[in-house]
N, C-alpha and C positions, 0 to 999 in steps of 0.2 A: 529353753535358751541354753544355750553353749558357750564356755566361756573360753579363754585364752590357754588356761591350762589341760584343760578336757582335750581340745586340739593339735596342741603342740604335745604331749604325751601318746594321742590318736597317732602323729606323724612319727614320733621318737620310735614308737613299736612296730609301725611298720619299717623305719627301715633298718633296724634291729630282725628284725625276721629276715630281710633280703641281706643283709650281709652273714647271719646266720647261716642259709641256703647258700650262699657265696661261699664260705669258709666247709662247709660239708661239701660241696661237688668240687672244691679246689683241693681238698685234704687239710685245708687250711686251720690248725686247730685255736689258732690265734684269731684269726676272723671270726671263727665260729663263735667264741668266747666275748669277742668284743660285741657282739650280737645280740647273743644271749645279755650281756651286762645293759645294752642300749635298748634290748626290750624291757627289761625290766624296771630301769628306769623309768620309762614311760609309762609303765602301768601304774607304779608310784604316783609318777603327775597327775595322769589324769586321774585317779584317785582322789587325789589333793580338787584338782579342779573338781568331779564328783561333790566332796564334801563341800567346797565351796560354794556350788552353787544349791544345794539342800539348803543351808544356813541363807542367804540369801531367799529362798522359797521359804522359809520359816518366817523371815520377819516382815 
């Protein structure tokens, strides 16, 4: 099962990688950065959603 956060961190890291690519093919060192920061985020979440739903699967 998949929950809310597992998805919306799935979405956050993708488009974190495309503004990442965005900001490398424009020169853009500020896209590329806000990229990188929105990928990362997103790996956070769906982390977060990851452990949630373990905990969930436990009880």
């Amino acid at each position: 099962m998949v929950n809310k956060d597992q998805v919306k961190g799935v979405a956050k890291q993708a488009t974190g990688s495309v503004k990442e690519a965005v900001g490398k093919a424009t020169g853009s060192k500020k896209t590329e950065a806000k990229g990188k920061a929105e990928k990362a985020a997103g790996k956070v979440q769906k982390g977060f959603g990851d452990a949630k739903e373990k905990v969930k699967k436990a009880l």
